[in-house]
N, C-alpha and C positions, 0 to 999 in steps of 0.2 A: 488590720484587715485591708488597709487602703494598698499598704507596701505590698500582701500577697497578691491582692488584686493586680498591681502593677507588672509585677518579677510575672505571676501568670500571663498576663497579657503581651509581656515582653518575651515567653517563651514559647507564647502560638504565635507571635510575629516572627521571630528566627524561626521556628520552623517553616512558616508557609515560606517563609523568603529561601529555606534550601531545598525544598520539594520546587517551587519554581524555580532555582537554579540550574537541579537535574532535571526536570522535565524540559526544561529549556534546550536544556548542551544533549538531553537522547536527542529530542526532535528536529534539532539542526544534523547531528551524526544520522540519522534516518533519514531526513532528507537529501541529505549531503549526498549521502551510499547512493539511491533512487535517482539523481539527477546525473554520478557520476558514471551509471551503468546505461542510463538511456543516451550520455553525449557519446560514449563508444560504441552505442552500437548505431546511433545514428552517422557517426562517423566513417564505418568501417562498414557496414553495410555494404552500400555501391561498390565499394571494392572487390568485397569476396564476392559479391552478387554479378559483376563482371569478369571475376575470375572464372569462378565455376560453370556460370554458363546459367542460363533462368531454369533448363529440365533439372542438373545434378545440384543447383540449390531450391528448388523445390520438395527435391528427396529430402534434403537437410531438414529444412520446412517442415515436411510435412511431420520429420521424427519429432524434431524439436516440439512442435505441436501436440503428439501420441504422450510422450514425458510427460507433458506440461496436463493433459487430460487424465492419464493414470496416476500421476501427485496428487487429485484430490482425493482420492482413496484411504486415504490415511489413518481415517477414525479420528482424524481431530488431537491424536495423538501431540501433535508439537504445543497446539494452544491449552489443552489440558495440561503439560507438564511447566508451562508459564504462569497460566494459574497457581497451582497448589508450589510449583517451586518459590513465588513471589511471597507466596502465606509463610510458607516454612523460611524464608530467606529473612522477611517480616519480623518474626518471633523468634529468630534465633537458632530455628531446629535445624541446624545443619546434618544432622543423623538422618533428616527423612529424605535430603538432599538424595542419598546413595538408593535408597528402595525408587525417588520417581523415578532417576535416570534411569536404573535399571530396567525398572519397569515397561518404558517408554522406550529403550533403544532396543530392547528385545522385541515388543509391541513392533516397534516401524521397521525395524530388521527385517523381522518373520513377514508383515507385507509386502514389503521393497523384494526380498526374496522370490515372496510366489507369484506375483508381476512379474517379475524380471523372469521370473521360468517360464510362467506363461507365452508371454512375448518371444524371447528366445525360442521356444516350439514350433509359436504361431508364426514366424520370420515367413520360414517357405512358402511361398505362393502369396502371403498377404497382400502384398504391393499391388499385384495385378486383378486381386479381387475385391480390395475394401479402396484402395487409395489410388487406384488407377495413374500408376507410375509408367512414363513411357519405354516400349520394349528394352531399347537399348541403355535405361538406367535399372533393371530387375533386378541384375546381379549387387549391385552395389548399394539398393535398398534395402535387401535382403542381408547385405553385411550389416548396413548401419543399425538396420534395426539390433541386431544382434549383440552389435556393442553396447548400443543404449541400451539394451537389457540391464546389465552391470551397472549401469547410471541409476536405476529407481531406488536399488538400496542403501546405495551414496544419497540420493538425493531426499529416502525418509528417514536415514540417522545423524541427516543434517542440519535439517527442520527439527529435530531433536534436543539436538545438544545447542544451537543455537537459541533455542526457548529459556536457558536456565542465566546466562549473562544479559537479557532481555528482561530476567526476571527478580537480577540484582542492579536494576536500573543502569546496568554497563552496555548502551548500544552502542560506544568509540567501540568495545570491544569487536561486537559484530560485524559494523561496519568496518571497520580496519580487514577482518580476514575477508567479507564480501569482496570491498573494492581491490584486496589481492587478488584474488578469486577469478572474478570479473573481466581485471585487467592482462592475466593471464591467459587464460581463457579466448578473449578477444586478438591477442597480440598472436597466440599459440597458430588461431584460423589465419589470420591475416599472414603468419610464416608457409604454412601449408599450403596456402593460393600463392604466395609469393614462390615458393619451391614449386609448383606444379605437383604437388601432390594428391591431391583429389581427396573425394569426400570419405574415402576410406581412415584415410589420415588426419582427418579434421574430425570424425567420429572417434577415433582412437583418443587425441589429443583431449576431445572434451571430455573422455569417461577418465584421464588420470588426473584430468585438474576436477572433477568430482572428487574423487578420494581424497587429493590435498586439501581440499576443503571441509572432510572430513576428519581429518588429521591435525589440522590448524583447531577447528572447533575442540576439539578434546583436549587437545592439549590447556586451551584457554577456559575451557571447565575445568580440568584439574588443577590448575593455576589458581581459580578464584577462590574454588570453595576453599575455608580451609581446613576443612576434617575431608583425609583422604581416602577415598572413592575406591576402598579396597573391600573388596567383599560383598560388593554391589549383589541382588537379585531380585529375581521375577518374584513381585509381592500379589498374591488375587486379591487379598481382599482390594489393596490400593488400584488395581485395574480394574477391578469392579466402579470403585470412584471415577477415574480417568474415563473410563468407555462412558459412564454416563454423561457425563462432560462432554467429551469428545466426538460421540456420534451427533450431536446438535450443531457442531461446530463444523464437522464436515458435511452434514446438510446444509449447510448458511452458505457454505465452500460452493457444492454443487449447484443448491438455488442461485448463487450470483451469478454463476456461469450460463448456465442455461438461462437466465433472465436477459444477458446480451447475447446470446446466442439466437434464442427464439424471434426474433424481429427478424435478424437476416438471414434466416431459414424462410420466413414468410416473405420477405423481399424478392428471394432471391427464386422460388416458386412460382410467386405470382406475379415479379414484375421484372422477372430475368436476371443476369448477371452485372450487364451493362447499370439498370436500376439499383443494385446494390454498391456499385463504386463510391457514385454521390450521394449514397446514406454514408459508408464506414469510412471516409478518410474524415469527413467532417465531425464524425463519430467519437476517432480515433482522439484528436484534437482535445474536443470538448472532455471526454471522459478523462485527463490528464490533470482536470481541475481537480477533481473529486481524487485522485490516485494520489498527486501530490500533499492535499490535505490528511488523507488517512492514511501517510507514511509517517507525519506530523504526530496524528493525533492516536497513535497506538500507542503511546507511552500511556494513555489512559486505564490503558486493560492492566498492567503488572501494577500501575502504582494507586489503580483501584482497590487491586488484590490484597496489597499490603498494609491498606489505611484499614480495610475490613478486618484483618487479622489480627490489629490491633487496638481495633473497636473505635477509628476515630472518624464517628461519621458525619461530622461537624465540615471536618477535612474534606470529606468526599464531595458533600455537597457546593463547598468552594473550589473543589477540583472539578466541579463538571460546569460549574458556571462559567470558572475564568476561561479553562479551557474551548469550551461551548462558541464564549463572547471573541478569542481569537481567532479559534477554527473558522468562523463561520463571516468574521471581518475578514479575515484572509482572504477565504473561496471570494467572497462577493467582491470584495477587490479587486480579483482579477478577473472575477466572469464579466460582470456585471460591465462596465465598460467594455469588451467585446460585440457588444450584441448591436451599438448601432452601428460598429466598425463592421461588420460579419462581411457582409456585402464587399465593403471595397478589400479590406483583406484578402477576401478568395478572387476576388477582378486580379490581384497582385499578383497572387500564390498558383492559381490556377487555371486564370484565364474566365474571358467574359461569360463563356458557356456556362461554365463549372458556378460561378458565381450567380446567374439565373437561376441555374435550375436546386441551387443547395444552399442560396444565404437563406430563404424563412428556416430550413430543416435547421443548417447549424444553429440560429437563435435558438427556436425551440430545446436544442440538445445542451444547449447552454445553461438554459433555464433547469431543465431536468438534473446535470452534474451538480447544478448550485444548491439545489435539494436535496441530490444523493449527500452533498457534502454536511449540511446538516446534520446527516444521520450517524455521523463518524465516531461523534464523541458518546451519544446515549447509544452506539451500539457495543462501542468496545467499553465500557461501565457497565452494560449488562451482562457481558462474559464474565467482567471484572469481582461481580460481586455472585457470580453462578447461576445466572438465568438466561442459557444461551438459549434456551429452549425458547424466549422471546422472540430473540434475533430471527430463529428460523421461522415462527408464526410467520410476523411481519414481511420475510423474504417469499414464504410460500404464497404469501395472500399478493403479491407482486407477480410473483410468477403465474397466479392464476389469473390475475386480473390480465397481463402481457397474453396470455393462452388467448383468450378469450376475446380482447379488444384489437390485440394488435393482428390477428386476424380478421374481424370485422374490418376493422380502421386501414390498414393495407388493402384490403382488396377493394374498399365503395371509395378517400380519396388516397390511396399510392402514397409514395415516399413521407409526405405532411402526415397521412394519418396515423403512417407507422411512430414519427416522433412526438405526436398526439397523446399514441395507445402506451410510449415508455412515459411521458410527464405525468399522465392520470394516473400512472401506476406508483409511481415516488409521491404522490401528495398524503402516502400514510405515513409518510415522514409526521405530520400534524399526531398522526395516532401514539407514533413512540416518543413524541418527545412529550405527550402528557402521559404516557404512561408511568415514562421515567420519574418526573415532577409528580404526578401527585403521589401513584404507588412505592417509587421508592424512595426517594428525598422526601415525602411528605411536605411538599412546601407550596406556594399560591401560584397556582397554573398560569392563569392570564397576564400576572405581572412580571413573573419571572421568566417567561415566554418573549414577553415583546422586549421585555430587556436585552435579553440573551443576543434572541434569533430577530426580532422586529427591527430595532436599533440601528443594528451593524449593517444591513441590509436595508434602511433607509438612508442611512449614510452613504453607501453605497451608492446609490441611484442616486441623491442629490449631487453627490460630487461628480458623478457622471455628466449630469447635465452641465453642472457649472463650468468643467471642463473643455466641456463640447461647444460653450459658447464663449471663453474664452481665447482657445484655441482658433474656433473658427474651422474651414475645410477650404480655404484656401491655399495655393502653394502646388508643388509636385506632392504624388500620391501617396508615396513614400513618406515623406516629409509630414504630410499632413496626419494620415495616419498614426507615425509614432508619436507625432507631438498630441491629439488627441486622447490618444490612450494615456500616455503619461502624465498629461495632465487631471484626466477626471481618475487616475488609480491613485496618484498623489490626491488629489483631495479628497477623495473616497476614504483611504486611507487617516489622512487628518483627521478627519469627521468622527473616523470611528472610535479614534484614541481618545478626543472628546468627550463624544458623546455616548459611548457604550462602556467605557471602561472609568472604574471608580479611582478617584484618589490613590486608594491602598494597591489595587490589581496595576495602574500604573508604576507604582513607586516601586513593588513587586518585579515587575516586568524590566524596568531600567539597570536593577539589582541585580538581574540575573544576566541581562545582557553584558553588564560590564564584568560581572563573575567570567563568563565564556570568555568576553575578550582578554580580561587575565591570564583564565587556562591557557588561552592558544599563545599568548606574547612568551609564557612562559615553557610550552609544548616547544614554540620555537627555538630558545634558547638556550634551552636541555639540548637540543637536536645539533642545533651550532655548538656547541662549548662538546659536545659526546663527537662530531664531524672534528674539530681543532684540536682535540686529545688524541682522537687515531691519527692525524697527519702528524702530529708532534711523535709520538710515538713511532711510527715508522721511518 
């Protein structure tokens, strides 16, 4: 009895130790992809944005934007086919593999299609009546739109077939065709302003590196699965499943939008344009906490999926803890020090003005991201295990509370109340992470709470301060500042490794990090020895 007990206890320790190894090496590959698309486009930016001219990249603007608003439309299509592909991937059923694809690319097809017609119709005259394009950019609005028509069906049968390598824990795969994608993409505009080609040719260029991106994914779906994808079709009953799924998932899509949206519609009404500058660049900043965390912590939703499918829900409950206890060490690591920096930061970045009238705002907006960030791991666990229909509750009751307060609150005190009316709105964060904890972990709310989320975010703030008094504010501003920051996020950091993470989840976590560092010593010299065999060879 002693021995089974042992060999068992020995084979939930390898396993949790290769579930944190993948979930480790997706969420670095997700992150990875996510930091390498924001440094090119902040790179390349000013450029084409000098090339074009501010009217003919606004056109660009504004399409890019219309895509980005017509993608939530989807039905949820992609994150339902990462669910049920994760289960089937889970238990083996590579047969059901061919019905969700099917299902799913016919599903996003058929609406990328009747957008994209739509659009294409609606082209003429739109510019000048919904998006007030100036005279002499109409013609060329009215092109771009047209091409980006062509973009929406590329862009929901890619959301597609990128759900099913997300769904057998392979995001190198994803992020490898992303960061092609991406970096193509970006180089392709940057050629087009360098030719002086204009925005005809920069809307052209983007709708064929859509397709390759469409081409690239398939290809890497047919690659992984290995029973092949011949015979595929449109299954009802299985879209029956999927739409239920899926329409919850695109309302969560659309409440998140309109939840940052709604503030700077009231901003921008009731305390002009100029008043909304110094809410959204501060804005912009701070929500980058929260975006990089829940690029992280999405691996939660598919490796949810597949612990559920195979009934181990022992598993899950240590996958939303540990996960939980880094997601939320992470965010508060790097927010949490920012907030007494806010002030000389934007003196740096933006000048004395900008820094008056927008450090309490940014604090505020700090605090709110560090919340949203909490909410990353019990909300993709609630997809995870099929209860998206939460997620949307808790986003509508956000969205209703912002309807409601962030109008009072903008109009009696201005910019402070509108970052007032979004932190009151995220404090139901408290509501979903015990609903997670008692309803579906079934385990002790208040303990497991300040463990999780209390802990790491004490730590946090302690090493803040210690920092800040180590450091001192001494010195030039620059100087001061990053020595500041880097001091209380390192001990912030220490603290939380301490004090929030156990024995096991450390020993865990070291295992997996030198696993990744293996991968890559060894990624590299596949790469060298496969580079030194073609020069020999040639």
């Amino acid at each position: 009895m002693v021995v089974v007990a042992m060999r068992q206890a020995t084979c939930v320790e390898t396993s949790n130790r290769l579930t944190a190894n993948t979930a480790t090496r997706n969420a670095v590959f997700s992150v990875a992809e996510f930091l390498w698309s924001a440094i090119m486009l902040f790179a390349t930016t000013p450029y084409i944005v000098r090339g074009l001219g501010p009217d003919v990249y606004g056109v660009w603007a504004t399409t890019v934007a219309a895509v980005a608003f017509l993608g939530l439309f989807d039905l949820g299509g992609a994150a339902a086919s990462l669910k049920y592909g994760a289960e089937s991937i889970a238990t083996g059923d590579y047969s059901s593999i061919k019905r969700i694809v099917g299902t799913t690319l016919i599903l996003q097809t058929a609406i990328g299609v009747f957008l994209g017609a739509a659009l294409f119709m609606a082209a003429p005259g739109l510019p000048e009546r919904l998006f007030k394009i100036p005279a002499g950019c109409v013609a060329d609005a009215e092109f771009v739109l047209r091409v980006t028509a062509f973009v929406l069906a590329a862009q929901f049968m890619r959301a597609s077939l990128a759900s099913i390598p997300r769904a057998a824990q392979r995001y190198g795969l994803v992020a490898a065709v992303d960061v092609i994608v991406s970096t193509g993409t970006t180089l392709a505009a940057v050629a087009v302003v360098r030719l002086g080609a204009g925005v005809r040719a920069l809307a052209v260029a983007h709708a064929v590196m859509a397709w390759l991106a469409v081409l690239l994914h398939a290809t890497v779906v047919l690659r992984l699965v290995p029973e092949p994808l011949v015979g595929w079709r449109f299954d009802r009953r299985l879209f029956r499943v999927l739409l239920r799924f899926g329409i919850f998932s695109a309302l969560s899509a659309l409440g998140s939008t309109a939840l940052v949206q709604l503030n700077r519609l009231y901003i921008s009404s009731l305390l002009g344009a100029t008043a909304l500058t110094y809410y959204v660049v501060t804005h912009a900043v701070a929500l980058k906490i929260h975006q990089v965390v829940a690029q992280a912590a999405h691996i939660v939703f598919p490796l949810s999926s597949s612990l559920l499918a195979r009934a181990e829900y022992q598993r899950i409950r240590r996958l939303y803890e540990t996960g939980a206890k880094v997601t939320v060490a992470c965010a508060a690591g790097v927010a949490v020090p920012l907030i007494p920096l806010a002030a000389p930061i934007l003196r740096l970045w933006l000048g004395p003005e900008f820094a008056e009238r927008s450090a309490v705002i940014f604090k505020l907006q700090i605090c709110a991201s560090l919340l949203l960030a909490c909410t990353v791991v019990p909300h993709n666990l609630l997809n995870g295990i099929g209860r998206p229909h939460i997620n949307t509750a808790f986003i509508a009751f956000e969205t209703l509370v912002i309807t409601v307060l962030g109008y009072l609150f903008t109009k009696s005190y201005g910019l402070i109340g509108a970052a007032v009316a979004t932190l009151v709105a995220y404090l139901d964060v408290v509501a979903a992470i015990w609903y997670v904890e008692a309803k579906v972990l079934r385990c002790p709310v208040w303990s497991t709470s300040l463990r999780v989320y209390g802990v790491p975010i004490l730590a946090a703030c302690i090493g803040t301060a210690l920092g800040n008094l180590a450091a001192g504010a001494e010195g030039p501003l620059v100087a001061s500042i990053a020595l500041r920051y880097l001091a209380s996020a390192a001990a912030g950091f220490l603290l939380s490794w301490h004090m929030a993470l156990s024995k096991q989840e450390r020993e865990i976590l070291i295992a997996a990090a030198r696993t990744l560092r293996h991968w890559r010593q060894k990624t590299v010299a596949t790469s060298f020895e496969s580079h030194e065999s073609r020069a020999i060879g040639s």
